[in-house]
C-alpha positions as CSV (number, residue, x, y, z in Angstrom):
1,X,27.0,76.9,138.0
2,X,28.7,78.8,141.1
3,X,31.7,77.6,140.4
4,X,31.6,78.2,136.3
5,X,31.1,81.7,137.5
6,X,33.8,81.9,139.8
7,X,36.6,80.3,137.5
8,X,34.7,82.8,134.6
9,X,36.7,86.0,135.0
10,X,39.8,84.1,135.3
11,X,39.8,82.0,132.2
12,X,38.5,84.9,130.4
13,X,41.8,87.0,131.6
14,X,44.4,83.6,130.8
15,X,42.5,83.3,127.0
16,X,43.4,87.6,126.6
17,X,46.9,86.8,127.9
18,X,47.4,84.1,125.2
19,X,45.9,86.4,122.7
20,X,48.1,89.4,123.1
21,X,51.0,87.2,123.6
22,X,50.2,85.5,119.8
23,X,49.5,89.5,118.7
24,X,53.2,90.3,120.2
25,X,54.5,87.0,118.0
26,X,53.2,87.8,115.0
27,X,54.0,91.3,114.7
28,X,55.8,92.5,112.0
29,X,59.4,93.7,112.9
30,X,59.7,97.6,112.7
31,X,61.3,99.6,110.2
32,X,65.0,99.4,111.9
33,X,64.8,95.6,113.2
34,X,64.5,94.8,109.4
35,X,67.1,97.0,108.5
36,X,69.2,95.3,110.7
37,X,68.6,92.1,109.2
38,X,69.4,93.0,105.9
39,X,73.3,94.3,107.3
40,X,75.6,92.0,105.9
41,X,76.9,90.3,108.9
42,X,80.4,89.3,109.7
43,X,81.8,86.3,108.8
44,X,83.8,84.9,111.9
45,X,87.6,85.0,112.1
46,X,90.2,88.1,110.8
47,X,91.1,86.8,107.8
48,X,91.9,88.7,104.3
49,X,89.2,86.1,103.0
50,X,86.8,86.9,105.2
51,X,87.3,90.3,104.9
52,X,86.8,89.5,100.9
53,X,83.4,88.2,101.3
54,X,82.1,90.4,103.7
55,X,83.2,94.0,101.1
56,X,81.3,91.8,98.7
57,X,78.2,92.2,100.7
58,X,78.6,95.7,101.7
59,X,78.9,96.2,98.0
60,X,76.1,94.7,97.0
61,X,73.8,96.0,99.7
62,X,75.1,99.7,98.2
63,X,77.2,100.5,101.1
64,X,81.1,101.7,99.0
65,X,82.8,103.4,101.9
66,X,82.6,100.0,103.8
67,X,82.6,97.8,100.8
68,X,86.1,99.6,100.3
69,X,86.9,99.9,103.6
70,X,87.1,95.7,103.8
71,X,88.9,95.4,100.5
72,X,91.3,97.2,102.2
73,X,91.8,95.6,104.7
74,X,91.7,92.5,103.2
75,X,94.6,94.0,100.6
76,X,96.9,94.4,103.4
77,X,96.6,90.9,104.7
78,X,97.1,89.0,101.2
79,X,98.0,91.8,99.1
80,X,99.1,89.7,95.8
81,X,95.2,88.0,95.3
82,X,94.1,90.0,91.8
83,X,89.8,89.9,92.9
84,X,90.5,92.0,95.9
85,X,92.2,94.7,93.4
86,X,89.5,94.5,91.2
87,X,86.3,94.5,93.0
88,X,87.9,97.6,94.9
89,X,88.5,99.3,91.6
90,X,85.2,98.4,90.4
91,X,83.4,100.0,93.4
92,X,85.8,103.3,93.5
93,X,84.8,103.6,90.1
94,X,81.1,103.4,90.6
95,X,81.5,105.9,93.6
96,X,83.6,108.3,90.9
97,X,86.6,108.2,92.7
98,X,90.2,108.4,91.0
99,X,92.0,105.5,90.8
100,X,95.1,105.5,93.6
101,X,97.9,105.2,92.2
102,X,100.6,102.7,93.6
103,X,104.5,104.1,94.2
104,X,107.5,101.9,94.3
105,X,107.2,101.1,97.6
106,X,103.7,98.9,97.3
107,X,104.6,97.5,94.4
108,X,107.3,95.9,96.8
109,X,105.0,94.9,99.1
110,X,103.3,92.9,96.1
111,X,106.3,90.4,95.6
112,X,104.9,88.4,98.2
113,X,102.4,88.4,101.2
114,X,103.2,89.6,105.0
115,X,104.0,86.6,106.7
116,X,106.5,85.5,103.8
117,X,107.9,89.1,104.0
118,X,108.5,89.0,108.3
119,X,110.2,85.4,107.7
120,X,112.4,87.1,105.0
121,X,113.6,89.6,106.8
122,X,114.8,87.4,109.8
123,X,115.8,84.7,108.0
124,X,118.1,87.6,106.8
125,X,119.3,88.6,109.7
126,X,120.1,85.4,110.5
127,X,122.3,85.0,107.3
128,X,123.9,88.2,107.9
129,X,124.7,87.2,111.6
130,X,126.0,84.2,111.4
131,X,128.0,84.9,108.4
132,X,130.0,88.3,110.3
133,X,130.6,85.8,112.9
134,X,131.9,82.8,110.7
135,X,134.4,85.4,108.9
136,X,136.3,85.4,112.0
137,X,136.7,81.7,112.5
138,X,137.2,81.1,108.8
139,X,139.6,83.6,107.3
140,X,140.0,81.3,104.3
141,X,136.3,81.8,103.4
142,X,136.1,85.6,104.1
143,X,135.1,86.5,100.5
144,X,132.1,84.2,100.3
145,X,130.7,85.0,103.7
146,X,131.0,88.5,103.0
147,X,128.8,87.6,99.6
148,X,126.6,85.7,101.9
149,X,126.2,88.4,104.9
150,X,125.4,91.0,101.8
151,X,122.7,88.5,100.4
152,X,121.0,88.5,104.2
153,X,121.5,92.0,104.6
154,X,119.7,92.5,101.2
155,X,116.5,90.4,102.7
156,X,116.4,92.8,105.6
157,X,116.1,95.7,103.5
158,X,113.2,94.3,101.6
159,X,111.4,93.9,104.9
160,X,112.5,97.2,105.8
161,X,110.9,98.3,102.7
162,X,107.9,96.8,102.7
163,X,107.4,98.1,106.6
164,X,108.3,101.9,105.3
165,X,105.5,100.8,102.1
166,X,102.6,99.9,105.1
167,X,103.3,102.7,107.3
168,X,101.2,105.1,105.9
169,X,98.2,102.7,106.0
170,X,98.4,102.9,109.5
171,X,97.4,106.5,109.5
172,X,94.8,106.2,106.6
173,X,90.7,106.3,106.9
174,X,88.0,105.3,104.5
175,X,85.0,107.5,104.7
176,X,81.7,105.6,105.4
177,X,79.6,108.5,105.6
178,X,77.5,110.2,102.9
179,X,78.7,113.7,102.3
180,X,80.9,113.9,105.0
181,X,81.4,118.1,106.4
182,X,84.7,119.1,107.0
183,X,85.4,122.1,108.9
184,X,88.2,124.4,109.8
185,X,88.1,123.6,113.7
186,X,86.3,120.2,115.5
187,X,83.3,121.7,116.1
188,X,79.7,121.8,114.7
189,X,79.1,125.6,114.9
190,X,81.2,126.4,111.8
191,X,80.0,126.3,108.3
192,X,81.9,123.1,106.1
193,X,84.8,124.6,104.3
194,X,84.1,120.7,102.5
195,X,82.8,117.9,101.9
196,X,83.7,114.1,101.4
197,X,82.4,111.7,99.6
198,X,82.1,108.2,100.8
199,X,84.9,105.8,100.1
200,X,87.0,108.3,99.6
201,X,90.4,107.3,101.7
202,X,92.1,110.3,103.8
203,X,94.8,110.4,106.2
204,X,94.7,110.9,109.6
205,X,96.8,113.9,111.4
206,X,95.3,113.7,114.3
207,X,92.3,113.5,116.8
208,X,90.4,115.6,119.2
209,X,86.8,115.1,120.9
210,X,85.1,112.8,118.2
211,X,86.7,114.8,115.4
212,X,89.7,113.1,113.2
213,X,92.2,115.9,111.6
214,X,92.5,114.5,108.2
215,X,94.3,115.5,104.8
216,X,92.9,114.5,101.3
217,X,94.8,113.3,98.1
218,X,94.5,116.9,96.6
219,X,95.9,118.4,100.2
220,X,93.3,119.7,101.5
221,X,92.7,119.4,105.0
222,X,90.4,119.9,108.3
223,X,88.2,118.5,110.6
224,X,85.9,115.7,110.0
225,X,83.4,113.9,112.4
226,X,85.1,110.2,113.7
227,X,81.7,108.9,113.2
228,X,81.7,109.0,109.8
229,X,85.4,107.8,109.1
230,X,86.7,104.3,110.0
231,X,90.9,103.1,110.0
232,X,91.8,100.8,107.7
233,X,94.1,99.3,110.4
234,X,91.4,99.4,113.2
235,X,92.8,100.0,116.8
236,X,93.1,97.4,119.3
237,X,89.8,96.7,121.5
């Protein structure tokens, strides 16, 4: 009976420790751990379909300005696959955002995809090399290798081209905040001059102490927070 009473206090304190430990198990996540979960998650790899499925998400899970954010992105990898154009219409529309228009240069782009485009242009400047140098060993064929070097230096162009097309997506942002303020200076002391919506896609002039100069379709420009804007090309880690 001693003993019972000894070894008492002790298995009473192990049963509590089980207890609170089950209590800690079975309580329900907070507020932010389930709205965690719900965040459409990355699919593995850096791939235009990848990219695809995960806009998809974010568009279904009412997030635009990142759903639009990964169609662009994806765009730039496979730019000729007609879903990714679509869905990314479809969601600028539902934001009531005016459709982009595309200029001569990205409709070049669209003729084929980036990797078939690099290839081009140095198979081209192959052509073109080769051919300058054959002229001189060959006088008798001058005319066709001179046809030939033109054809090569034509291939060059294209990917010259479609690099001039590309170049302002490197300086371009997708806004993924609601109601973004812009203001005249990077600071929060001033009053907005205006606002963003999300999705909307901006360029970038600059950058200064978590702020991103940017400039708007219509021209307008300012300061906007870099928390709330995201690079369609994103910078290397």
């Amino acid at each position: 009976m001693t003993r019972l009473a000894a070894w008492g206090p002790l298995l009473a304190a192990l049963v509590f420790s089980a207890g609170s430990s089950d209590a800690q198990r079975t309580q329900p996540p907070s507020a932010a751990q389930a709205e965690a979960r719900q965040q459409p998650q990355a699919p593995a790899g850096y791939s235009a379909a990848a990219l695809y499925n995960l806009a998809n998400a974010y568009a279904r899970a009412g997030k635009p300005g990142l759903a639009v954010l990964n169609y662009e992105r994806a765009k730039l990898l496979d730019p000729q696959d007609p879903d990714i154009d679509a869905n990314l219409q479809r969601v600028r529309d539902a934001s009531g955002l005016r459709p982009v228009p595309a200029i001569g240069l990205e409709r070049l782009v669209r003729i084929a995809n980036p990797t078939a485009v690099s290839w081009m242009g140095v198979l081209g400047l192959m052509v073109a090399g080769l051919c300058m140098l054959a002229r001189e060993v060959t006088p008798a064929h001058r005319g066709k290798l001179l046809a030939a070097a033109l054809m090569g230096f034509c291939l060059v162009g294209v990917t010259l081209g479609s690099a001039l097309a590309v170049w302002p997506t490197l300086h371009e942002a997708v806004v993924v905040g609601h109601a973004v303020p812009v203001r005249v200076s990077p600071t929060l002391i001033e009053e907005p001059i205006f606002t963003l919506p999300e999705a909307e896609i901006v360029g970038v002039r600059g950058e200064h102490e978590g702020f991103m100069l940017i400039r708007t379709g219509a021209g307008r420009t300012g300061w906007a927070p870099q928390a709330n804007l995201a690079l369609i090309v994103p910078p290397r880690p």
